[in-house]
C-alpha positions in Angstrom: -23.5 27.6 -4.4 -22.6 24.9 -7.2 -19.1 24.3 -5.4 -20.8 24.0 -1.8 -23.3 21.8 -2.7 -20.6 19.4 -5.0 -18.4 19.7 -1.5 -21.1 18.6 0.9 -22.0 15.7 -0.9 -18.3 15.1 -1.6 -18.6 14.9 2.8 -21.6 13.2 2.8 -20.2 10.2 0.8 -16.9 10.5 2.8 -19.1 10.0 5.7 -21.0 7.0 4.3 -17.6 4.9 3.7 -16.2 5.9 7.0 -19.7 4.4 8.8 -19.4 1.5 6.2 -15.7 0.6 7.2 -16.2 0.6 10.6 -19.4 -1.5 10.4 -16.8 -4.4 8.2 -14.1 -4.4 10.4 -15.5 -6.5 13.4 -17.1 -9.2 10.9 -14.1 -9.1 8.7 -12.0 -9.5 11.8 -14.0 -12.3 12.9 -13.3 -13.7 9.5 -9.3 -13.4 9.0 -9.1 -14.8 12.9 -10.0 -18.2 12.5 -8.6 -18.6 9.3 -5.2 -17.7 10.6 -5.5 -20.7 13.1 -6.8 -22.9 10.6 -4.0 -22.5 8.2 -0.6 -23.9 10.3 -2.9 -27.3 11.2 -3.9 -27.7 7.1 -2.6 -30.9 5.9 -4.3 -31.3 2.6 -3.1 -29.0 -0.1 -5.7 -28.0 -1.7 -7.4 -27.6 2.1 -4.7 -25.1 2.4 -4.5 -23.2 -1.1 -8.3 -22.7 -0.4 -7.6 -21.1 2.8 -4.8 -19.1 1.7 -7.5 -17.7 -1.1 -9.9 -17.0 1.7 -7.2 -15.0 3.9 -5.2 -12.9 0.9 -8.9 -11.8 -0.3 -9.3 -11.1 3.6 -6.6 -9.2 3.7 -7.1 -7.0 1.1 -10.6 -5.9 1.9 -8.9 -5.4 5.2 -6.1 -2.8 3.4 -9.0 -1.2 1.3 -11.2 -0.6 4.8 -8.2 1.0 6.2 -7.3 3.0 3.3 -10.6 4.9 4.1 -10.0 5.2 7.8 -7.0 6.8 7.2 -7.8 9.2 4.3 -11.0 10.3 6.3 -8.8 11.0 9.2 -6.0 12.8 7.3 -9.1 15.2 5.7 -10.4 15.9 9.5 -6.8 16.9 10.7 -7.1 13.9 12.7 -3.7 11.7 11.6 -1.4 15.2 10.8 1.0 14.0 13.9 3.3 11.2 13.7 4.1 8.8 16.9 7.8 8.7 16.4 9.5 5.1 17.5 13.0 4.0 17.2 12.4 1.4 13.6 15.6 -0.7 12.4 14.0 -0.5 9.3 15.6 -3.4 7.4 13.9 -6.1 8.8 10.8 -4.1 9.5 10.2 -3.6 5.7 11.3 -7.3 5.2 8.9 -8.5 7.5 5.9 -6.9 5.6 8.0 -7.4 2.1 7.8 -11.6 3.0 3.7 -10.6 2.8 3.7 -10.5 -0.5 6.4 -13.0 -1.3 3.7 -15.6 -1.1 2.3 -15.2 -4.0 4.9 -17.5 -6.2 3.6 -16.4 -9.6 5.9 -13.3 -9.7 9.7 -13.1 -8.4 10.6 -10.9 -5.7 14.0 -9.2 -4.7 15.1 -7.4 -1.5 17.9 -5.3 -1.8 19.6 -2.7 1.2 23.3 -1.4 1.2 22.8 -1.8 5.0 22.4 -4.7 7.4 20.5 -2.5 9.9 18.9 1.2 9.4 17.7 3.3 12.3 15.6 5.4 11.6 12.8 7.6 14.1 9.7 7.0 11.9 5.8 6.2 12.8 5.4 2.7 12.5 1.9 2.7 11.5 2.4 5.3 8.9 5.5 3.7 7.1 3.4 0.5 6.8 0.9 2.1 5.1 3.8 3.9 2.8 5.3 0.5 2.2 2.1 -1.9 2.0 0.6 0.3 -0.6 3.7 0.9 -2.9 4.1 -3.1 -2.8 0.1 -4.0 -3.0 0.3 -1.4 -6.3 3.1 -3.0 -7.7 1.8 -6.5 -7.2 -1.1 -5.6 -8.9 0.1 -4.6 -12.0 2.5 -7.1 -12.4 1.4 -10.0 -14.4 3.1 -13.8 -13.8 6.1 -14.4 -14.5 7.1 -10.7 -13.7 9.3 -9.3 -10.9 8.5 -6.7 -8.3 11.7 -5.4 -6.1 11.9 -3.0 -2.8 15.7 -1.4 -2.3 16.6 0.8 0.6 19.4 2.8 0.4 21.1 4.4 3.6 23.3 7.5 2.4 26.0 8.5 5.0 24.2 11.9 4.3 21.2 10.7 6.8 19.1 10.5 3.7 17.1 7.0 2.9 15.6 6.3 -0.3 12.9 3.8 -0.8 12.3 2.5 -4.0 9.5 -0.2 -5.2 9.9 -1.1 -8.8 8.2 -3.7 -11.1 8.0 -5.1 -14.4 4.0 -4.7 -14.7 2.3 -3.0 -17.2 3.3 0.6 -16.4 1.7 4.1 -16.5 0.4 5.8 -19.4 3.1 9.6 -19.3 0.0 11.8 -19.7 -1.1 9.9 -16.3 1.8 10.0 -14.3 1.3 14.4 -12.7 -1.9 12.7 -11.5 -1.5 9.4 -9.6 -0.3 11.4 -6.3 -3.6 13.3 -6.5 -6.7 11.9 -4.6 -9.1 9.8 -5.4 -7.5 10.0 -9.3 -8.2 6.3 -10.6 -6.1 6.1 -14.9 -8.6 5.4 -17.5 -6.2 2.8 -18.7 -6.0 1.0 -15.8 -8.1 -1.9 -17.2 -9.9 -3.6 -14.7 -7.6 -3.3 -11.9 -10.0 -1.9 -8.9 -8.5 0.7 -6.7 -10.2 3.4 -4.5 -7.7 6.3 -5.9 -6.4 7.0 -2.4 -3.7 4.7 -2.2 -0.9 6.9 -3.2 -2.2 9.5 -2.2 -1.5 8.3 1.3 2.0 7.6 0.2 2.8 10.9 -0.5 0.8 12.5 2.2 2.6 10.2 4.7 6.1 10.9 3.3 6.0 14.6 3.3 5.1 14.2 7.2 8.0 12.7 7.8 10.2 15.2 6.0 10.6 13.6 3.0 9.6 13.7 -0.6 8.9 11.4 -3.7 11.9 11.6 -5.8 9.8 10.5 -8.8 8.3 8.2 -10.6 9.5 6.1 -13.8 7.7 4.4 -16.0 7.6 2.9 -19.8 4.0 1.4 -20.4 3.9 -2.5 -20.5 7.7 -2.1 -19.1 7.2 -1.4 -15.6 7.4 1.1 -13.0 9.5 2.8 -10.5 8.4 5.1 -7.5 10.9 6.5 -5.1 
């Protein structure tokens, strides 16, 4: 009875952010919009840094909203299929990698083996993959730090993605748990998260066949998921 009633409310609050993200995402929308416009007509920089503050914190409450979405749907067997589209995934990962490049406080590389990879993946999905690996990996990294994205085409068939950083890194007794939802470190500091994040990573990946290779990391050295 314990165990039912812990799982119903676990539903119940499930249900609650679910109703709550759907309620933001018109308002936010009507928020990140006009910003967008303004921002290629600012003149005055500090006009423009301003809006550039407004937009990236726009942004990422628009990534957390969607984070939700997308777990909630995952736990309903809603998002178990994938819409499969021919990707050349090169610059498809570079376009969302350039995303991040805007913050100039931390040095970013691109590496591939390949000029163009084909690759019959869900768009949506590998976005969510990519955009979370990167927005972790930002995060953790303090200025002056570096934050890289390789891909890897083996003649095999076999890609391997790999987002690595110089941040802080990940305690070793942490590490079996990050894949796990809703698992947030103790010794994250005050880094916010929602603890579903990876989890998406992981969940999305396996869909598509594949698997994390694993993770490397040396506290207040940096990290390595692949």
């Amino acid at each position: 009875m314990e165990k039912e009633k812990i799982l119903e409310q676990s539903r119940q609050k499930m249900a609650f952010f679910t109703n709550l993200s759907n309620e933001l995402k018109t308002p936010l929308s009507r928020i990140i919009a006009p910003v967008s416009q303004l921002l290629p007509a600012a003149e005055e920089v500090h006009e423009k840094q301003t809006l550039e503050e407004v937009q990236r914190n726009a942004m990422k409450i628009n990534s957390l909203i969607h984070q939700v979405l997308n777990f909630n749907r995952i736990e309903d067997n809603k998002d178990s299929l994938l819409i499969l589209s021919r990707i050349e995934l090169v610059s498809f990962s570079r376009s969302l990698f350039s995303v991040y490049e805007e913050n100039k406080q931390i040095t970013f590389h691109f590496e591939t083996n390949k000029a163009k990879i084909y690759a019959d993946m869900d768009a949506i999905k590998l976005g969510v993959i990519l955009d979370n690996l990167l927005s972790n990996a930002v995060k953790f990294t303090p200025d002056g730090g570096s934050v890289r994205l390789s891909l890897f085409y083996e003649e095999t068939g076999l890609l391997d993605i790999c987002v690595s950083d110089t941040g802080s890194g990940i305690p070793q007794q942490d590490i079996p748990y990050i894949f796990q939802r809703f698992f947030q470190s103790p010794h994250s500091g005050n880094k916010e998260g929602t603890g579903i994040g990876l989890y998406l990573v992981k969940t999305y990946t396996e869909l598509h066949g594949g698997h994390i290779n694993g993770v490397t990391s040396n506290e207040g050295k940096g990290t390595s998921i692949g």
